[in-house]
C-alpha positions as CSV (number, residue, x, y, z in Angstrom):
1,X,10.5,-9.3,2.4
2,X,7.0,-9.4,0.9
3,X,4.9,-6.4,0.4
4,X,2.9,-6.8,3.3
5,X,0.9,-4.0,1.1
6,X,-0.3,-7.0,-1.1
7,X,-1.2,-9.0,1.6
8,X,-3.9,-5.9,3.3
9,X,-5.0,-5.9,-0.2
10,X,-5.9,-9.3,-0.1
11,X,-7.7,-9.3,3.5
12,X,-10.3,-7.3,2.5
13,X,-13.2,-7.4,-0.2
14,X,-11.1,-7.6,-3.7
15,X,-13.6,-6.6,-6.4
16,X,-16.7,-5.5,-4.6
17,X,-15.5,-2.0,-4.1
18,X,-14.0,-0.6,-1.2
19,X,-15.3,-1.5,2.4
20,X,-14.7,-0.4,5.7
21,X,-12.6,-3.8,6.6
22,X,-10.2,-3.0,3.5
23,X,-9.9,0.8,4.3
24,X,-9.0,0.1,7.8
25,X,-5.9,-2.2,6.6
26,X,-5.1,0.6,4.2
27,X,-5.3,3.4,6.9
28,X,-3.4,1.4,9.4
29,X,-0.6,0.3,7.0
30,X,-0.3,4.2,5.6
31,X,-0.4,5.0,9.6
32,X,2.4,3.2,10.1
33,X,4.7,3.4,7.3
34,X,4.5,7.4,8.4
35,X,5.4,6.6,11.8
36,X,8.6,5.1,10.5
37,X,9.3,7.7,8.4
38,X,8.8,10.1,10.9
39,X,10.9,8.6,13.6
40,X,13.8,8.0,11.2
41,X,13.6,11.9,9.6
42,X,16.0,13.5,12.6
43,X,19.1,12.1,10.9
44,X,18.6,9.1,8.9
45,X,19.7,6.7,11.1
46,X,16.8,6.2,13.2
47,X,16.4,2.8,11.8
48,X,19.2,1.8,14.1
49,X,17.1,3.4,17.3
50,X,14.4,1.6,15.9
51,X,16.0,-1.7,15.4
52,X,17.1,-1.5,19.2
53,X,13.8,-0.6,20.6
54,X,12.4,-3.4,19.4
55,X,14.8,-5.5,20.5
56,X,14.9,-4.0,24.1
57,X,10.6,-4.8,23.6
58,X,11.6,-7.9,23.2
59,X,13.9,-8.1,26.2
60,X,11.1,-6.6,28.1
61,X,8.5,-9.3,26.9
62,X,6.0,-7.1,25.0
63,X,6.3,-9.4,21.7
64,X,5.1,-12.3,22.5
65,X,2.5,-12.9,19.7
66,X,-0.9,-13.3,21.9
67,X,-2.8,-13.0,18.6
68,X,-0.6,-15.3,16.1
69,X,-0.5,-17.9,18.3
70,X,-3.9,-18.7,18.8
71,X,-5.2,-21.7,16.6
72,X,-6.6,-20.7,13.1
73,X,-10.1,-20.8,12.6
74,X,-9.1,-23.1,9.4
75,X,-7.6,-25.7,11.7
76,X,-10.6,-26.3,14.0
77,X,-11.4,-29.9,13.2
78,X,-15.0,-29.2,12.3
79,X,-13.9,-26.2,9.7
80,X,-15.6,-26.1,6.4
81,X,-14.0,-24.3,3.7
82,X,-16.0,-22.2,0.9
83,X,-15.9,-24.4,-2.1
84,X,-17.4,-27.4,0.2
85,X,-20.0,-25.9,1.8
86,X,-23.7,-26.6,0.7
87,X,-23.7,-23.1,-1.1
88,X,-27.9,-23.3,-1.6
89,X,-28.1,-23.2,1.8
90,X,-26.4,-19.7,1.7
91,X,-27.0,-18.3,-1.0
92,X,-30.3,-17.5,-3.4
93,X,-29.3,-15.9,-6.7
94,X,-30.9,-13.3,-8.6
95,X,-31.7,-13.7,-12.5
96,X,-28.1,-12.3,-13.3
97,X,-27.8,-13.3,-16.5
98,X,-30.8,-11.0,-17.5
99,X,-29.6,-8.2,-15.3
100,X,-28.7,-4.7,-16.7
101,X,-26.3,-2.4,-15.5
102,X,-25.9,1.5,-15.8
103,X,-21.9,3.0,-15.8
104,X,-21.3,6.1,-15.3
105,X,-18.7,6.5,-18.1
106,X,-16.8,10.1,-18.0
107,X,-15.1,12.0,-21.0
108,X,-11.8,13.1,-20.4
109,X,-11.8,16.8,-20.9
110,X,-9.0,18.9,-22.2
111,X,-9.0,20.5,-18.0
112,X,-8.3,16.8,-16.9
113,X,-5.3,16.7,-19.3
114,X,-3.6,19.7,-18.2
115,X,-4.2,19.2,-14.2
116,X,-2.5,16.1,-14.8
117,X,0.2,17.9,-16.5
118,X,1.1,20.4,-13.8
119,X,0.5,17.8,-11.2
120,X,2.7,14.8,-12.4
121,X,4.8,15.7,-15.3
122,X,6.0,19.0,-15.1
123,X,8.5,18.4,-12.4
124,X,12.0,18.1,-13.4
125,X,15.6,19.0,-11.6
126,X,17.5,21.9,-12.7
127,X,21.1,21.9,-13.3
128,X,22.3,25.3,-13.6
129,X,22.3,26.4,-9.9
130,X,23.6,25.6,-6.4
131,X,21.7,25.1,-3.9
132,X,20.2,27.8,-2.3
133,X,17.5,28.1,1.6
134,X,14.8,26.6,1.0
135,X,15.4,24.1,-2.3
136,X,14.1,20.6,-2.1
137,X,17.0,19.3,-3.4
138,X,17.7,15.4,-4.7
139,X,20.9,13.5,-2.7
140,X,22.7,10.4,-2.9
141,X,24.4,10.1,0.8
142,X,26.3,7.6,2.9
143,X,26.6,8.3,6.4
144,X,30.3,6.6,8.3
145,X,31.0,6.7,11.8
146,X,34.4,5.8,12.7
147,X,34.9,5.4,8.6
148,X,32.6,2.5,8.5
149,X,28.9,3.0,6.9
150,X,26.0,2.7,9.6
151,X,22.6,1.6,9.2
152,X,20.1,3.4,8.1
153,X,22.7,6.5,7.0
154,X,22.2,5.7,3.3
155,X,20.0,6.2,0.5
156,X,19.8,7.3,-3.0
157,X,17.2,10.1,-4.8
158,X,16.4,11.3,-1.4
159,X,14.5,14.5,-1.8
160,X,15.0,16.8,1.0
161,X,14.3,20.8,1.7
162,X,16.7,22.9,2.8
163,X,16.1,24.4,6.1
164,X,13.6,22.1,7.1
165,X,15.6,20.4,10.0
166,X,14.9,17.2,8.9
167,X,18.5,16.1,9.3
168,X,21.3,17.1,12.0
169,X,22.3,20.4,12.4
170,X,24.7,21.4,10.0
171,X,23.6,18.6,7.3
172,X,21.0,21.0,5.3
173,X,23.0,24.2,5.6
174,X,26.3,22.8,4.2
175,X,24.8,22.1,1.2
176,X,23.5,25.7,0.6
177,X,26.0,26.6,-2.6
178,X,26.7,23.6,-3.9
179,X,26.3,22.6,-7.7
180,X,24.1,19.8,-9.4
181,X,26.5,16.6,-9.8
182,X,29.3,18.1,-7.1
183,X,30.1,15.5,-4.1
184,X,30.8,16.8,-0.6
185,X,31.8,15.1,2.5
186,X,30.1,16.9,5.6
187,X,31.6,17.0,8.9
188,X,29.0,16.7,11.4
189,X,28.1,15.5,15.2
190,X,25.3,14.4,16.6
191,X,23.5,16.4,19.0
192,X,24.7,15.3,22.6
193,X,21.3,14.6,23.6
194,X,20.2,12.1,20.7
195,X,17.8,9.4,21.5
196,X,20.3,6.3,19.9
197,X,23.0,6.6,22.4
198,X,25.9,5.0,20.9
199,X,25.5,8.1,18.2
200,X,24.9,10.7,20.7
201,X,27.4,13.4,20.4
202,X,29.4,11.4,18.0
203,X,31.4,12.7,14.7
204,X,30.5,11.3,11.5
205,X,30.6,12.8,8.2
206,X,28.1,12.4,5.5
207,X,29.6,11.7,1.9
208,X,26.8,13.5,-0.3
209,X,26.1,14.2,-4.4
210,X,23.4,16.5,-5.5
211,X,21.7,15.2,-8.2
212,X,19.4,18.2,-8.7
213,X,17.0,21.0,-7.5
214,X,13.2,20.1,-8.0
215,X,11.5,23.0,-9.6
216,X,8.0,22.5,-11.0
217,X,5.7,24.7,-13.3
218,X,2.4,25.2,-15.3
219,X,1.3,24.0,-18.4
220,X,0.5,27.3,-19.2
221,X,3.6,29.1,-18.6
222,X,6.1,26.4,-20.0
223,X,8.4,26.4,-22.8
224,X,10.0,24.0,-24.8
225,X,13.0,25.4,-23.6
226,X,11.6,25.0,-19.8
227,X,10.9,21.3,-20.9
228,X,14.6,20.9,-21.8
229,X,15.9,22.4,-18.6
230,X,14.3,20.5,-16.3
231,X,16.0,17.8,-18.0
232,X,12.1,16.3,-19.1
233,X,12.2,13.7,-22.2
234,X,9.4,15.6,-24.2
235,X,11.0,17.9,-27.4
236,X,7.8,20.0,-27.4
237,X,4.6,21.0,-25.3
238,X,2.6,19.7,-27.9
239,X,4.5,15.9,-27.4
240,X,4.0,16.5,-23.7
241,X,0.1,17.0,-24.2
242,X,-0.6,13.8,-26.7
243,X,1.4,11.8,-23.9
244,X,-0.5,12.9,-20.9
245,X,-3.8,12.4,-23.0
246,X,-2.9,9.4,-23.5
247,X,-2.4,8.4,-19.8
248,X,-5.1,10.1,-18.9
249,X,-7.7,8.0,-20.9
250,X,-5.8,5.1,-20.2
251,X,-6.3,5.9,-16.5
252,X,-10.0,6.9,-16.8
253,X,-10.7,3.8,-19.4
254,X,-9.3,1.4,-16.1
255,X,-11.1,3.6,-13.4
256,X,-14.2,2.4,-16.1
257,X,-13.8,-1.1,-16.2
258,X,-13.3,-1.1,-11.9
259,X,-16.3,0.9,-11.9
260,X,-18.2,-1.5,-14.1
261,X,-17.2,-4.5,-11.9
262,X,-17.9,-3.0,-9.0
263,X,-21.6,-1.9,-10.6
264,X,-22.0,-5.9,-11.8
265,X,-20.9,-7.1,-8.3
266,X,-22.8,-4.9,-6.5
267,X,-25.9,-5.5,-7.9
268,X,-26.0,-8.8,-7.3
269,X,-25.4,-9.0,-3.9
270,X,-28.1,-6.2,-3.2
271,X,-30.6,-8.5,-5.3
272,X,-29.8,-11.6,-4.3
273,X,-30.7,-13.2,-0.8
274,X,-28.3,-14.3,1.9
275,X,-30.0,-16.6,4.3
276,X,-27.6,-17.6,6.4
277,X,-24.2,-16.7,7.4
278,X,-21.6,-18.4,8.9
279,X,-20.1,-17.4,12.1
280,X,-17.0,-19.5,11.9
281,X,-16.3,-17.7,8.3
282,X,-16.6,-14.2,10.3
283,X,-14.0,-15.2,12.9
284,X,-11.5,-16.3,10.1
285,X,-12.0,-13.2,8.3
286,X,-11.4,-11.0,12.1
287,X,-8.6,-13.5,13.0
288,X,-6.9,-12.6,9.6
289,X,-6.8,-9.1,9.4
290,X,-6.1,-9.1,13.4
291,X,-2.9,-11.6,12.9
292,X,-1.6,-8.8,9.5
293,X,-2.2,-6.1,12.3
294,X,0.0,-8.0,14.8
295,X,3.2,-7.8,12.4
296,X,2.4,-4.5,11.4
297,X,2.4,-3.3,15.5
298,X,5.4,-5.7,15.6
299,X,7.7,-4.2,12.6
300,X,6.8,-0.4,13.5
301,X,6.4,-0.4,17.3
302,X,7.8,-3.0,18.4
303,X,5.2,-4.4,20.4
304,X,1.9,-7.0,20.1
305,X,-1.1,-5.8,18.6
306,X,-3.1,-5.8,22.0
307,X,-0.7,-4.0,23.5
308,X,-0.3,-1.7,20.8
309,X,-4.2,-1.0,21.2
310,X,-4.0,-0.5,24.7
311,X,-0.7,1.6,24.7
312,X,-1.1,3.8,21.6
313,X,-4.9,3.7,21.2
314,X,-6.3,3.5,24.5
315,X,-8.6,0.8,23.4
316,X,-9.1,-2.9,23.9
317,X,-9.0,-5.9,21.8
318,X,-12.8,-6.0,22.3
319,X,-13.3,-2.8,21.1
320,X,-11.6,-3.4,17.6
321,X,-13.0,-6.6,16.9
322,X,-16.6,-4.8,17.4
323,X,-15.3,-2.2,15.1
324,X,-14.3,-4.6,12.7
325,X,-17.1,-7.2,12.4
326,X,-20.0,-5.8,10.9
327,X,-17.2,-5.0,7.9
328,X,-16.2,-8.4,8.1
329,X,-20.1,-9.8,7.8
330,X,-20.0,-8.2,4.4
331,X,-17.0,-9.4,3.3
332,X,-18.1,-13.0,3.7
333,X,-21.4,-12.3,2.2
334,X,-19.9,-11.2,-0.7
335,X,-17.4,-14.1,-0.2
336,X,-20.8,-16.8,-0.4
337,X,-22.4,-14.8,-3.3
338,X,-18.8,-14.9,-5.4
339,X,-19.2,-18.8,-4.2
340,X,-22.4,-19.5,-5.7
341,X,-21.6,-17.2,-9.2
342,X,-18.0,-19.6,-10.0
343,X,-20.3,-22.6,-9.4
344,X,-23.4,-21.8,-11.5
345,X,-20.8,-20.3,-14.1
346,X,-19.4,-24.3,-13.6
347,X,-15.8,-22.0,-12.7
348,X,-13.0,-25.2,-11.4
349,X,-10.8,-22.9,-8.8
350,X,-8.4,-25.8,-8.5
351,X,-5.9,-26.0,-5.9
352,X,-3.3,-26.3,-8.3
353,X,-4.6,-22.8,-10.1
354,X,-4.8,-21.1,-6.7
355,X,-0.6,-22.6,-5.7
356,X,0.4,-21.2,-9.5
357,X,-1.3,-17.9,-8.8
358,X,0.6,-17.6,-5.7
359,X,3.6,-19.0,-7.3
360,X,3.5,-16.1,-9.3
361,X,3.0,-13.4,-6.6
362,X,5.9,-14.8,-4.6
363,X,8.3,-14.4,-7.3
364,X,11.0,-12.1,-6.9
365,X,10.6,-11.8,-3.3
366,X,12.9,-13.7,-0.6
367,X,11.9,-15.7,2.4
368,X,8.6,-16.9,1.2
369,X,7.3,-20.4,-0.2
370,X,3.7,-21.3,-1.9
371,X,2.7,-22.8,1.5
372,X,4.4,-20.1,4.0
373,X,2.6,-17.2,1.6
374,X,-1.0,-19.3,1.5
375,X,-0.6,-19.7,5.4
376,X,0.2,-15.9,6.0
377,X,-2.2,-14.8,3.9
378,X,-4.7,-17.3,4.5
379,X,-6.0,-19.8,2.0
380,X,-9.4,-19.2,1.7
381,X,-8.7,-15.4,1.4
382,X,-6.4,-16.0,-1.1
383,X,-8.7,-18.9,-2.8
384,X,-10.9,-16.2,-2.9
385,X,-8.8,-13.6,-4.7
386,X,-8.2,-15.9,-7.4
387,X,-12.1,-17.1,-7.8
388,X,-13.3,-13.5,-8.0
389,X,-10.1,-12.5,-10.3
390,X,-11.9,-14.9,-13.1
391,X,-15.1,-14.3,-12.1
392,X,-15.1,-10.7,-13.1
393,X,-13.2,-12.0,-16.4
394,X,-16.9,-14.1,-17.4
395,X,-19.2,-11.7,-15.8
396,X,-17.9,-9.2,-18.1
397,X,-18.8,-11.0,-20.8
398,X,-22.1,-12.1,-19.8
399,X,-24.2,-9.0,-18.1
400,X,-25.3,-6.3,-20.2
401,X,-23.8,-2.6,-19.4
402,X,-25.2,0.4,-20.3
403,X,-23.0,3.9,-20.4
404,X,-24.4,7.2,-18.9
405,X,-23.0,10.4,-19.1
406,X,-24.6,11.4,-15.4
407,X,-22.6,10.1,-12.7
């Protein structure tokens, strides 16, 4: 299924820098990937309890899609999208062409290199050992009941610590002693009072290989020979250090150009006038991020999103959308500003360009066509995407920047 990741990216303000309405998507998809992960940490096969909750849900009628079924905003007969509107109307430029811009630019210092270090690349899996309390060790496992595999009981590179109770009693501590690359099959029963009840108090045993025991360390206290046993690719600290420096200002090179874009974008909008915005544009942008919300209630609680609000939140429909609108006011001001930049910089956004830039984010994924993607994610949001995506490209090349060393 698509990432719905990439389609909260694309609901919000792209290359403006972040805003509230585009944090709030983050926040609420991060929210609710936890929950998931959460519910299904008892034993690994909470996706099943999961899978049936939300079918009972759905045999007790708290589904039905109040929020996806209402008529888009971009199907009122009277609807007028971006690229026809009357943009001078809208919008008053500033002199962009003769603006400057100052970028804070920062050098990567030699602290930066080694944080990175000891935060991302010294982590390895030792070998040597068996498991011992308290390890977070790496498993391949595959769950059977009745000698048939059930849902949600597999996975592969699972990290988990020892003693942490994240699994079924008995799962962690029969693993305390064995070796790195040695298979076991664990006889275990679930607890007699588990939630899922066709697993409650039932044997099933857990077929599982330890592919290693996590250990990290500091920069400063490696060895070579440290490198080598946690089974790292590097023959030498001083090969470790020229390739984290070299991600490192790769990283802070891209965090440069955002920042620059961002700067450029920024500017604009605060110099340039708005004199009018439209209200219909405001209730597409709330109807789309409230129609992502409703499959994201749907997939991880099993219920519609008003419900959801009510239930979980205590709140009402009401409430969010006041929440949500000043955020989505800037997004389509920013939105008529990008407008009136791809048109006095003569940029064709093409229907056929923005169908071959979807094209390409579809690809690889199942279940989704140009059309089916463009009405999920919503065309003029997604129109959008691709209008800024070469607008940054010829701003770049137009407005002079100016490096400072003071952020």
């Amino acid at each position: 299924m698509k990432n719905k990741w990439i389609i909260a990216c694309l609901l919000g303000v792209m290359v403006f820098g972040s805003t509230g309405c585009q944090d709030k998507t983050a926040s609420d998809n991060t929210s609710g990937t936890q929950t998931a992960s959460e519910a299904g940490a008892a034993a690994e096969t909470e996706s099943a309890g999961q899978t049936e909750s939300a079918g009972q849900a759905q045999m007790d009628g708290n589904v039905s899609s109040s929020i996806a079924d209402v008529q888009r905003v971009s199907e009122r007969v009277d609807y007028i999208g971006l690229q026809d509107l009357d943009i001078d109307k809208y919008v008053t430029l500033n002199d962009y062409k003769n603006m400057k811009v100052e970028v804070y630019k920062p050098q990567t210092q030699d602290q930066d290199i080694e944080q990175y270090i000891d935060s991302e690349l010294l982590k390895g899996y030792i070998k040597d050992r068996a498991v011992a309390d308290g390890d977070v060790a790496n498993i391949d496992y595959e769950g059977k009941k009745d000698g048939v595999a059930f849902e949600g009981g597999t996975a592969s590179g699972f990290d988990l610590e020892i003693g942490s109770g994240s699994f079924i009693p008995g799962f962690e501590e029969k693993l305390i002693g064995v070796m790195p690359g040695e298979t076991v099959d664990l006889d275990l029963t679930f607890p007699e009072g588990y939630r899922e009840p066709s697993f409650a108090g039932q044997p099933v045993v857990f077929t599982v290989t330890v592919n290693g025991i996590a250990e990290s360390i500091s920069y400063a206290d490696a060895t070579d020979a440290d490198l080598a046993r946690l089974g790292l690719s590097y023959e030498s600290k001083e090969a470790l250090w020229d390739a984290a420096k070299a991600e490192v200002e790769k990283s802070a090179e891209e965090a440069f150009e955002a920042s620059k874009t961002s700067a450029i974008l920024n500017q604009i909008l605060s110099e340039s006038t708005i004199k009018e915005i439209p209200e219909y544009l405001v209730e597409e942008q709330m109807q789309g991020f409230e129609i992502y919300m409703e499959s994201m209630s749907q997939m991880y609680y099993g219920m519609n999103f008003e419900k959801y609000l009510q239930d979980v939140e205590q709140r009402s429909l009401e409430d969010f959308e006041a929440e949500i609108r000043p955020d989505c006011e800037t997004t389509v001001k920013q939105y008529l500003i990008s407008e009136a930049l791809a048109r006095a910089e003569k940029l064709d956004i093409t229907d056929e360009l923005v169908r071959e830039y979807a094209a390409e984010d579809i690809a690889g994924y199942d279940g989704y066509t140009v059309d089916s993607y463009l009405e999920e994610v919503g065309y003029t949001t997604y129109r959008m995407f691709v209008l800024q995506e070469k607008l940054v490209e010829r701003l770049n090349g137009i407005i002079t920047v100016e490096t400072t060393s003071e952020p």
